[in-house]
N, C-alpha and C positions, 0 to 999 in steps of 0.2 A: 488478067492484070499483068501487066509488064515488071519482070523484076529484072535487075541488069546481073548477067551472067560471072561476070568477076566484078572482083572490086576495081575503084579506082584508085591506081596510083599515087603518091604523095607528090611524085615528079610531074604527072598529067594533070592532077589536079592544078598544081603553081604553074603552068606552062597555060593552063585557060586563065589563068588569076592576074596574068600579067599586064592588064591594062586597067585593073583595079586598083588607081594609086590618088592619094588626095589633091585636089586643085589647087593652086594657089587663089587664095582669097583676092579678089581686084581692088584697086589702090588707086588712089585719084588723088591730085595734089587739093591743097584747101583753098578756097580763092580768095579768104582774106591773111591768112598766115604763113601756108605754103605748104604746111605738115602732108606728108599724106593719111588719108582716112580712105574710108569706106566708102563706097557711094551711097546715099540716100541717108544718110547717118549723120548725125552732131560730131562736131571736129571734137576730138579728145581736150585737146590741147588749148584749145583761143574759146568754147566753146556757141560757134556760130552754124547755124545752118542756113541756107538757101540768101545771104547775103544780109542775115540779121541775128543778134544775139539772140540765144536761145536760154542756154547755160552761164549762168556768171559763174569765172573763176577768178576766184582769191589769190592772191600771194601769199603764203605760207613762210 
């Protein structure tokens, strides 16, 4: 059984860790209000998907 000979490093360790970092989530304008949203997702804001209400929003 393989056991590793020394430890690893705190500095080796973060040096292989470095292109472990979060994506930015992708953003698409809305095509009836102009918000950006999510792709494949109900606009937040107008609440329309794929060119049709989905969501009714109120005015508060």
């Amino acid at each position: 059984m393989a056991v590793p000979k020394r430890r690893t490093s705190k500095q080796r360790k973060r040096k292989r860790r470095t292109h472990y970092n979060v994506q930015d989530s992708a953003r698409q304008a809305c095509p009836n209000c102009g918000d950006p949203k999510r792709p494949h997702r109900v606009c937040p804001t107008c609440g329309h998907y794929a060119d049709r209400e989905v969501v009714q929003t109120d005015d508060f």
